[in-house]
PyMOL Python script that loads the backbone (N, CA, C, O; Angstrom):
from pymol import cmd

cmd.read_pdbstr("""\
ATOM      1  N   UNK A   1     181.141 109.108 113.475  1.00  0.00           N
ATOM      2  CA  UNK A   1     181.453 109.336 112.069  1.00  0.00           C
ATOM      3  C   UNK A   1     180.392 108.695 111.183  1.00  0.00           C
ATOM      4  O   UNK A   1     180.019 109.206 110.128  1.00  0.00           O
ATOM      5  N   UNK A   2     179.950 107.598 111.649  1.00  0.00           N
ATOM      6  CA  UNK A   2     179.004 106.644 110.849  1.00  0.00           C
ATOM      7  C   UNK A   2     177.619 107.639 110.665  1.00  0.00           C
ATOM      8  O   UNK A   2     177.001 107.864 109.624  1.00  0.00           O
ATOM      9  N   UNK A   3     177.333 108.193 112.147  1.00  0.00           N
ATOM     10  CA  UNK A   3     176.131 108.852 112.300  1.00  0.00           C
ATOM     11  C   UNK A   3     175.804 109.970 111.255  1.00  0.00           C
ATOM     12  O   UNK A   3     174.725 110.297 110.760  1.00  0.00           O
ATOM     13  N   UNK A   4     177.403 110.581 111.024  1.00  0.00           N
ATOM     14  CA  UNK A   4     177.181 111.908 110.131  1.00  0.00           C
ATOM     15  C   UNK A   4     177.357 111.495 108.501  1.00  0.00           C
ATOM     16  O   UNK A   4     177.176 112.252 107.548  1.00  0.00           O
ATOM     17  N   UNK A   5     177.676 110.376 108.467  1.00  0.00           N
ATOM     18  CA  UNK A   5     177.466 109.984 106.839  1.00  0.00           C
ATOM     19  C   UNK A   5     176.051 109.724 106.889  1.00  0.00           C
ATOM     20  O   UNK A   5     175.499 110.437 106.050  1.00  0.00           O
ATOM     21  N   UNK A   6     175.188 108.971 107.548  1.00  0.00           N
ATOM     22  CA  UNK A   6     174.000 108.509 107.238  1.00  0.00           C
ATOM     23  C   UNK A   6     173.010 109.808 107.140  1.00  0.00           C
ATOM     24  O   UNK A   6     172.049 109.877 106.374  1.00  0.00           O
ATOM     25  N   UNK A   7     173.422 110.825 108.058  1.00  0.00           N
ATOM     26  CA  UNK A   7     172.796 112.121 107.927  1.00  0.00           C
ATOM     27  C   UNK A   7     172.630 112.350 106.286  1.00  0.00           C
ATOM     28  O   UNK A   7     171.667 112.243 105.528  1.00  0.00           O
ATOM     29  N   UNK A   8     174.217 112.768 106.071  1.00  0.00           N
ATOM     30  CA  UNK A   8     174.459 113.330 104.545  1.00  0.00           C
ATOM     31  C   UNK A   8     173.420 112.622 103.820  1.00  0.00           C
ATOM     32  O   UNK A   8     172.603 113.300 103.198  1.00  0.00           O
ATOM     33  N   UNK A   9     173.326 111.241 103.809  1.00  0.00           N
ATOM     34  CA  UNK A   9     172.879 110.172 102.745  1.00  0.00           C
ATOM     35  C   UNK A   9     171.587 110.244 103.174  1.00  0.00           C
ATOM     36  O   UNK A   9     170.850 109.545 102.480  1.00  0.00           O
ATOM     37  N   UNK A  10     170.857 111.009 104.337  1.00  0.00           N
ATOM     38  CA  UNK A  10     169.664 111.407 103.860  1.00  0.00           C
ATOM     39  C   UNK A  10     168.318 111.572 103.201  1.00  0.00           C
ATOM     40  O   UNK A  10     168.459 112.546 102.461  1.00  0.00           O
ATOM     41  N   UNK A  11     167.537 111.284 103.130  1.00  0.00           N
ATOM     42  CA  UNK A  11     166.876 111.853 101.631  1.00  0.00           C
ATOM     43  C   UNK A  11     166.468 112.951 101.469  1.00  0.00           C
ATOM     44  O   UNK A  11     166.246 113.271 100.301  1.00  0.00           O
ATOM     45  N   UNK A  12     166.203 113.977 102.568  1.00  0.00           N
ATOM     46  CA  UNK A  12     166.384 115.732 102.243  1.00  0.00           C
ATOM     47  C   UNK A  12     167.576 115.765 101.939  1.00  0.00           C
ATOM     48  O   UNK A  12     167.733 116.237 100.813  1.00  0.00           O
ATOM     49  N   UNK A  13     168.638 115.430 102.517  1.00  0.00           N
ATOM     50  CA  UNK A  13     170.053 115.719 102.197  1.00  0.00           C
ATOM     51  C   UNK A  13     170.124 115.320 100.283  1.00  0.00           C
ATOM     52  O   UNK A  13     170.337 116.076  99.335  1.00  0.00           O
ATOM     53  N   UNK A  14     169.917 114.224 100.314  1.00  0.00           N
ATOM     54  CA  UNK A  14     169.609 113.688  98.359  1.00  0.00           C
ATOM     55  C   UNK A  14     169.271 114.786  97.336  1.00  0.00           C
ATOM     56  O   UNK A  14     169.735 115.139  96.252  1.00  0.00           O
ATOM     57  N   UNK A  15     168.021 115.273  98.334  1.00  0.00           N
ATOM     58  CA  UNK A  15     166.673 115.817  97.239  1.00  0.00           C
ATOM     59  C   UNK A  15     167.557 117.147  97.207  1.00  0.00           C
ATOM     60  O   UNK A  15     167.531 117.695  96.105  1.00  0.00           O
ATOM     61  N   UNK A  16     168.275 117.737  98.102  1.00  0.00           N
ATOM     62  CA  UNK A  16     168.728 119.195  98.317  1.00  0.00           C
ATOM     63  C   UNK A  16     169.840 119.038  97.517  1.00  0.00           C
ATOM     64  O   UNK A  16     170.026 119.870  96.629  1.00  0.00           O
ATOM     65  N   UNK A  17     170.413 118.361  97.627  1.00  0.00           N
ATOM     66  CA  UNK A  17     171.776 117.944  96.231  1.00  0.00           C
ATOM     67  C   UNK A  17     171.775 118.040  94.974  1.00  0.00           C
ATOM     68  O   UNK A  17     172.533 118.497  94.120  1.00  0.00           O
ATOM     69  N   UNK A  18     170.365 117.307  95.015  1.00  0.00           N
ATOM     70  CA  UNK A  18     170.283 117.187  92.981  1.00  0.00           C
ATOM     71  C   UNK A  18     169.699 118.333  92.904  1.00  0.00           C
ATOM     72  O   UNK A  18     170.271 118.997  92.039  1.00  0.00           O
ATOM     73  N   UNK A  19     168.789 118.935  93.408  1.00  0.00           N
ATOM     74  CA  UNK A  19     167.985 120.087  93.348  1.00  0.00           C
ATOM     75  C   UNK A  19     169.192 121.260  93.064  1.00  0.00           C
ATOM     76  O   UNK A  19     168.972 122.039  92.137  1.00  0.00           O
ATOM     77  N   UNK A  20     170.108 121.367  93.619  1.00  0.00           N
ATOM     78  CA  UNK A  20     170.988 122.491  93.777  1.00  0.00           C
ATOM     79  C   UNK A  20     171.859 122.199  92.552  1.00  0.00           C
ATOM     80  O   UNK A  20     172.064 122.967  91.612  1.00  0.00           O
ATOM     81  N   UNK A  21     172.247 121.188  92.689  1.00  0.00           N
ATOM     82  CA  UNK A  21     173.086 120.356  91.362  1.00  0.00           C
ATOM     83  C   UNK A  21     172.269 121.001  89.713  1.00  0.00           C
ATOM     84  O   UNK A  21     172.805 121.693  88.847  1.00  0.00           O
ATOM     85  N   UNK A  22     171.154 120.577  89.741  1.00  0.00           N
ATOM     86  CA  UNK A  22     170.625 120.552  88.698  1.00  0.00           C
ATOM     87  C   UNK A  22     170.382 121.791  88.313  1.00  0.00           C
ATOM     88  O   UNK A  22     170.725 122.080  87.166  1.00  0.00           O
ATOM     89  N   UNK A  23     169.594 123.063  89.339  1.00  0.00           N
ATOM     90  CA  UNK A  23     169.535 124.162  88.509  1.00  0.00           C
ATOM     91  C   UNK A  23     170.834 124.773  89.069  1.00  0.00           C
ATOM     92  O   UNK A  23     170.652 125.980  89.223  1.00  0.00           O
ATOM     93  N   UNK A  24     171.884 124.457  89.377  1.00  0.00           N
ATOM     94  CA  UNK A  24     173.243 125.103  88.618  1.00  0.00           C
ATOM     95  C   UNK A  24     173.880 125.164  87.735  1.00  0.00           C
ATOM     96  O   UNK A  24     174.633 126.084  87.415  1.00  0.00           O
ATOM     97  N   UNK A  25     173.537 123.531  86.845  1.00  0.00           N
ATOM     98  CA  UNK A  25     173.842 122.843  85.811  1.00  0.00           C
ATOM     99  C   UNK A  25     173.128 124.126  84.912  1.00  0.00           C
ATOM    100  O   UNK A  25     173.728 124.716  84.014  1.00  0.00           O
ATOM    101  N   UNK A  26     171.689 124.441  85.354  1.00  0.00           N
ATOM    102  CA  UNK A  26     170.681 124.590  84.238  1.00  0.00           C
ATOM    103  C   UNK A  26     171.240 126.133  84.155  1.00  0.00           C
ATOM    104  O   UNK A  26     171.527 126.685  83.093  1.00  0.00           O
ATOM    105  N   UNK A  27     171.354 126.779  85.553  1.00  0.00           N
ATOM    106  CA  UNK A  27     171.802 128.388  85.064  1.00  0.00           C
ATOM    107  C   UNK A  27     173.029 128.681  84.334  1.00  0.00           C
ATOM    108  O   UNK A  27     173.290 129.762  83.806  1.00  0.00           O
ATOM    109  N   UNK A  28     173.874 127.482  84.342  1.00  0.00           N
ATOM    110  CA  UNK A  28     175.326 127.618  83.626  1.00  0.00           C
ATOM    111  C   UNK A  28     174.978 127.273  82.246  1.00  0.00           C
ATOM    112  O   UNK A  28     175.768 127.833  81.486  1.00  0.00           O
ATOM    113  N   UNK A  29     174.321 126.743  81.775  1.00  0.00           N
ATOM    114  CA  UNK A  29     173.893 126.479  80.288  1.00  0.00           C
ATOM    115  C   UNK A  29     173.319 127.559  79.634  1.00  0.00           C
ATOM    116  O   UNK A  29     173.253 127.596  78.405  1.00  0.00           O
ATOM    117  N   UNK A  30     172.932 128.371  80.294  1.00  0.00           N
ATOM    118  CA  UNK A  30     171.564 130.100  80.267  1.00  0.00           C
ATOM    119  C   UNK A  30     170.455 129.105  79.849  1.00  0.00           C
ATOM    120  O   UNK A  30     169.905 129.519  78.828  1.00  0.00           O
ATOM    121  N   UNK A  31     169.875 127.793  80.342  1.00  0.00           N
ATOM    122  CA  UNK A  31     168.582 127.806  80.632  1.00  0.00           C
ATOM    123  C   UNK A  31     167.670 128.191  80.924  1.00  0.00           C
ATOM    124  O   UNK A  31     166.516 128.103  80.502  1.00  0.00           O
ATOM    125  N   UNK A  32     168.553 129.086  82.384  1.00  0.00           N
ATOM    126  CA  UNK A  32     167.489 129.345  83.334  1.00  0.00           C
ATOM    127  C   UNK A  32     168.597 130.739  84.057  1.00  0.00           C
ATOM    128  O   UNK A  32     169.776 130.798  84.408  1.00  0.00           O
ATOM    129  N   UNK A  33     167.162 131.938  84.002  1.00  0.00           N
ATOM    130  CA  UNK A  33     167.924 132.864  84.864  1.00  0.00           C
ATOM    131  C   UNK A  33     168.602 133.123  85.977  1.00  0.00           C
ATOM    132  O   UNK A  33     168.402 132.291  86.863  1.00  0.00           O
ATOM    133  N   UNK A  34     169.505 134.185  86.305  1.00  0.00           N
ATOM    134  CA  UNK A  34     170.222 133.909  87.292  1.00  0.00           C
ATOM    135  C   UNK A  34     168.670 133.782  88.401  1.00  0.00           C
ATOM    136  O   UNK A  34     168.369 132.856  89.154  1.00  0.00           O
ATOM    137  N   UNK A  35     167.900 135.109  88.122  1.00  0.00           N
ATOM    138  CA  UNK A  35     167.067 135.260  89.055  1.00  0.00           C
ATOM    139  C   UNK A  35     166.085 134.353  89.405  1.00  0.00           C
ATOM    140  O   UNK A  35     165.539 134.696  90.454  1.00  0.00           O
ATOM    141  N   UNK A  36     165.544 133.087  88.826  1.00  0.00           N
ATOM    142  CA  UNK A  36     165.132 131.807  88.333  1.00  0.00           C
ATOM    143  C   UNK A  36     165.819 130.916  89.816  1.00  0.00           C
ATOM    144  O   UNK A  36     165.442 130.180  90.728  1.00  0.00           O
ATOM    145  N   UNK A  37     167.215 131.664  89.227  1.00  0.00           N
ATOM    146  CA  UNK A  37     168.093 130.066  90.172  1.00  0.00           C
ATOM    147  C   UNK A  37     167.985 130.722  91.249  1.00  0.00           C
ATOM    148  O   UNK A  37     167.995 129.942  92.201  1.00  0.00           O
ATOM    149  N   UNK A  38     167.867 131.990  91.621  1.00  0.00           N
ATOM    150  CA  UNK A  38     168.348 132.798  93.054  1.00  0.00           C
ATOM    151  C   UNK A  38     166.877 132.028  93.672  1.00  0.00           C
ATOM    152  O   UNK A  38     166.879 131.265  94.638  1.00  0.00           O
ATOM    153  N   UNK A  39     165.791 132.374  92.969  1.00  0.00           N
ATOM    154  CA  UNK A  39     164.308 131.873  94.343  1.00  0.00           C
ATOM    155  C   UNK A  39     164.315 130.455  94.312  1.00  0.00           C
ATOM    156  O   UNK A  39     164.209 129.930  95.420  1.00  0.00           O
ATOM    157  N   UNK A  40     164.385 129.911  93.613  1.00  0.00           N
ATOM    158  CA  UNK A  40     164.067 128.446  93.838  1.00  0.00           C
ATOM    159  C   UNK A  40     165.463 127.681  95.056  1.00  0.00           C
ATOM    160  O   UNK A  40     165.319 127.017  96.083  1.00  0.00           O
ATOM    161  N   UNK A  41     166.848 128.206  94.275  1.00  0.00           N
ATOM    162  CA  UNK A  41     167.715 127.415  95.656  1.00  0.00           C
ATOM    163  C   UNK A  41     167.488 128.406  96.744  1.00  0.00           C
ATOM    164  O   UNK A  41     166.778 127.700  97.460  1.00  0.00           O
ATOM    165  N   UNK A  42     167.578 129.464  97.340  1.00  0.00           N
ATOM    166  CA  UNK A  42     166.928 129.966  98.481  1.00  0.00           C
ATOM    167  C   UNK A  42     165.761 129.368  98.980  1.00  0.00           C
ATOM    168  O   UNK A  42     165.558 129.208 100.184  1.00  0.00           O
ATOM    169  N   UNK A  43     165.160 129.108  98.285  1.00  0.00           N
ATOM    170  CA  UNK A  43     163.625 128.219  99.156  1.00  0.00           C
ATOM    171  C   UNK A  43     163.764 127.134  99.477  1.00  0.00           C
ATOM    172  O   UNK A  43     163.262 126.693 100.512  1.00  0.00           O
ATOM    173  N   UNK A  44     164.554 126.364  98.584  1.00  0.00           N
ATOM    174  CA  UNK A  44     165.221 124.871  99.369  1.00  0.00           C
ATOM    175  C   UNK A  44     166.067 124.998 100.260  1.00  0.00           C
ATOM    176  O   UNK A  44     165.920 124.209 101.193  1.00  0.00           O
ATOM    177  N   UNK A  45     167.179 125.920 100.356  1.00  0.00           N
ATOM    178  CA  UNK A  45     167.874 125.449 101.138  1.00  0.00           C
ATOM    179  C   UNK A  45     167.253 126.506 102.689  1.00  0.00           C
ATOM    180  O   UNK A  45     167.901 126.278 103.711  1.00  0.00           O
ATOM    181  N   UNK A  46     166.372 127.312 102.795  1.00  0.00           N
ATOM    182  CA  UNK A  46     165.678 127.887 103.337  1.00  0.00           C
ATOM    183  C   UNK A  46     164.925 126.982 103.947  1.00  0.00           C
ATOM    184  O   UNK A  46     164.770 126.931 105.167  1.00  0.00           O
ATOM    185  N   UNK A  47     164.431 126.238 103.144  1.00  0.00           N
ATOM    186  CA  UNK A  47     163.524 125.267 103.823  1.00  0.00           C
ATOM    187  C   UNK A  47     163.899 123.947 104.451  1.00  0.00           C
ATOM    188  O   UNK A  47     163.302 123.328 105.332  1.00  0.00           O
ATOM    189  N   UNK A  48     165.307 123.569 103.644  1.00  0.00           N
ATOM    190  CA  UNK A  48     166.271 122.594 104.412  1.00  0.00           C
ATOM    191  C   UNK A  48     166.404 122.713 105.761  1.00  0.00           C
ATOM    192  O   UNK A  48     165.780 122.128 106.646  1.00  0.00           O
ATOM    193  N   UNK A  49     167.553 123.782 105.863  1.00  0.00           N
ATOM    194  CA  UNK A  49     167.893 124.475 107.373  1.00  0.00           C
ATOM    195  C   UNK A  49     166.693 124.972 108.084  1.00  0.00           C
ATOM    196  O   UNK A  49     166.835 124.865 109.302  1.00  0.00           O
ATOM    197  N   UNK A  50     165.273 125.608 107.635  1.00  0.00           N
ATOM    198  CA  UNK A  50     164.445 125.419 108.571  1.00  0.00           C
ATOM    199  C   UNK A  50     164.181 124.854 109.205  1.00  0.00           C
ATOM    200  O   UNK A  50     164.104 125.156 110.396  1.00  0.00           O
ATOM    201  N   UNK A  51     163.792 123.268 108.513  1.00  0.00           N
ATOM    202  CA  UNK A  51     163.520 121.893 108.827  1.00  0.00           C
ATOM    203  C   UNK A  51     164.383 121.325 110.003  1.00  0.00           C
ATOM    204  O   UNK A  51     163.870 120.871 111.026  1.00  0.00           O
ATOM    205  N   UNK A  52     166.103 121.399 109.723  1.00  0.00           N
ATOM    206  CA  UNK A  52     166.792 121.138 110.621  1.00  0.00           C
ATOM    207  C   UNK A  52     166.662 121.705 111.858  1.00  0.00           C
ATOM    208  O   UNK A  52     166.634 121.129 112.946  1.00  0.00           O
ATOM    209  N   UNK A  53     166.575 123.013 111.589  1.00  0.00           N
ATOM    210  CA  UNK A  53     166.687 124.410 112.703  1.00  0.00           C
ATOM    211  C   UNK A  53     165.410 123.716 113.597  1.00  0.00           C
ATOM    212  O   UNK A  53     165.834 123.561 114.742  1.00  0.00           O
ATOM    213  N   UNK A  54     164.011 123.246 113.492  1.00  0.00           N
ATOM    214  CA  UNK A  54     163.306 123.070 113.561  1.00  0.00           C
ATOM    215  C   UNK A  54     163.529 121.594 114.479  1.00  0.00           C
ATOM    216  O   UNK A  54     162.851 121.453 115.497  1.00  0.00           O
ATOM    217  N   UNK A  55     164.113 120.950 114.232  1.00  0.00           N
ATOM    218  CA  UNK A  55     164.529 119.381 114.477  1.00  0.00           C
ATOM    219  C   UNK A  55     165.439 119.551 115.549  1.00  0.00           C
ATOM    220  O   UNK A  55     164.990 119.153 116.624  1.00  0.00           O
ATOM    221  N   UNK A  56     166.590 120.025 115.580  1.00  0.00           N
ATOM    222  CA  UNK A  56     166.980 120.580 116.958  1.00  0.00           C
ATOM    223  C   UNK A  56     166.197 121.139 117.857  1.00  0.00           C
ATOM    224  O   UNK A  56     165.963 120.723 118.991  1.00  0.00           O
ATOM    225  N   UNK A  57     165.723 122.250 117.250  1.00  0.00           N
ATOM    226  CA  UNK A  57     164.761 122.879 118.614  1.00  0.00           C
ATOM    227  C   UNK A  57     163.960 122.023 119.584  1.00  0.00           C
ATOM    228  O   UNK A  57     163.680 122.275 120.756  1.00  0.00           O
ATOM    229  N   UNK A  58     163.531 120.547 118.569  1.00  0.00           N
ATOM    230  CA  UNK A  58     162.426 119.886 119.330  1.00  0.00           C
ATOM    231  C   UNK A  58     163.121 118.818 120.482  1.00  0.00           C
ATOM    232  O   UNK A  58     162.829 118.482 121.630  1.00  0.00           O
ATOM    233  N   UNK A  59     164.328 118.443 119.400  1.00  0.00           N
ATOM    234  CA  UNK A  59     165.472 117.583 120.240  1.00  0.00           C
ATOM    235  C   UNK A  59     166.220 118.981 121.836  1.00  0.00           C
ATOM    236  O   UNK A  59     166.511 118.623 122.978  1.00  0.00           O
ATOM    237  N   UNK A  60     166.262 119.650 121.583  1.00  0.00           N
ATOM    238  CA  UNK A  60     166.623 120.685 122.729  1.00  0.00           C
ATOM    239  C   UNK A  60     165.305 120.672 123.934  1.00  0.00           C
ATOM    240  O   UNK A  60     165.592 120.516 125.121  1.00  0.00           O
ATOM    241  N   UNK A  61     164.083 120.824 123.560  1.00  0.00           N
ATOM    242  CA  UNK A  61     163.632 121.422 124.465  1.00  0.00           C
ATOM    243  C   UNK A  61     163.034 119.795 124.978  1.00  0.00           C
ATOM    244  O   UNK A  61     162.414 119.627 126.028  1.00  0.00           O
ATOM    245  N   UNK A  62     163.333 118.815 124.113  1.00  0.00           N
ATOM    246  CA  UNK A  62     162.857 117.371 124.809  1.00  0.00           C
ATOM    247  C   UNK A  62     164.158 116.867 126.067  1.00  0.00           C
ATOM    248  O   UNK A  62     164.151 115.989 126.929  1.00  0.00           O
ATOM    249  N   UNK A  63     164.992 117.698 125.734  1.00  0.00           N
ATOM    250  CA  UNK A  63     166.427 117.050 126.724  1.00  0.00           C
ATOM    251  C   UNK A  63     166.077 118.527 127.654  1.00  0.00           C
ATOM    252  O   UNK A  63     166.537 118.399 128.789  1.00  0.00           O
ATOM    253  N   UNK A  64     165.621 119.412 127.519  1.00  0.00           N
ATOM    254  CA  UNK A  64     165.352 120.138 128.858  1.00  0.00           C
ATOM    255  C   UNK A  64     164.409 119.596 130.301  1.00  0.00           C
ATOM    256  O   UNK A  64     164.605 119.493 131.512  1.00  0.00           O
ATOM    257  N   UNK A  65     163.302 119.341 129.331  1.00  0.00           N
ATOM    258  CA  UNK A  65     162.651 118.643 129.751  1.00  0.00           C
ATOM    259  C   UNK A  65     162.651 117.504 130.953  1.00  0.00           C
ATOM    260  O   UNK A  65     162.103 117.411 132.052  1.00  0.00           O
ATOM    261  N   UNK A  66     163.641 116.605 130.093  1.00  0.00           N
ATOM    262  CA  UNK A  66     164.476 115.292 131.326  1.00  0.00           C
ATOM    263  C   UNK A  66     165.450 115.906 132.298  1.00  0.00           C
ATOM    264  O   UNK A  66     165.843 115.226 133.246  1.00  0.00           O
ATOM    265  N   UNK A  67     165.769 116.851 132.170  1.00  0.00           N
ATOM    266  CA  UNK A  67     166.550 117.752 132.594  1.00  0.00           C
ATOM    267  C   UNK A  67     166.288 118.005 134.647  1.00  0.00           C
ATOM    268  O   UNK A  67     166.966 117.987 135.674  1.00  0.00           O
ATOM    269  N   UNK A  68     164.514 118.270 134.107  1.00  0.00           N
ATOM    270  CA  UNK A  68     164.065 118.819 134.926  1.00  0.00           C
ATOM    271  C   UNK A  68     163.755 117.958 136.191  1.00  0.00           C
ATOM    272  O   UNK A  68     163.244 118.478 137.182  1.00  0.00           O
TER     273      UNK A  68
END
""", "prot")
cmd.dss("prot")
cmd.show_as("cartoon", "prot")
cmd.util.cbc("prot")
cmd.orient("prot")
């Protein structure tokens, strides 16, 4: 349980928060277009879960590895 709070608390986890936080804030005000908010949070969180997607893969194929 400890492990998956420290995940959350993060600092991609942080940066992906306020980032998402903020231009939701900003498209609900009509700051900022919907289409504005559609590319920018798609690329973060695109690039979040890449990152992760990415971080497993390396943790997977390092435990195959010992495996062997």
């Amino acid at each position: 349980m400890k492990k998956q709070i420290y995940k959350l608390i993060d600092v991609k986890s942080l940066v992906t928060l306020m980032l998402t936080t903020v231009f939701a804030y900003l498209s609900v005000s009509d700051r900022l277009s919907a289409e504005q908010f559609q590319t920018v949070f798609t690329t973060v969180i695109a690039f979040y879960f890449g990152i992760q997607h990415q971080k497993n893969q390396k943790e997977t194929d390092n435990d195959k590895k010992f495996q062997l």
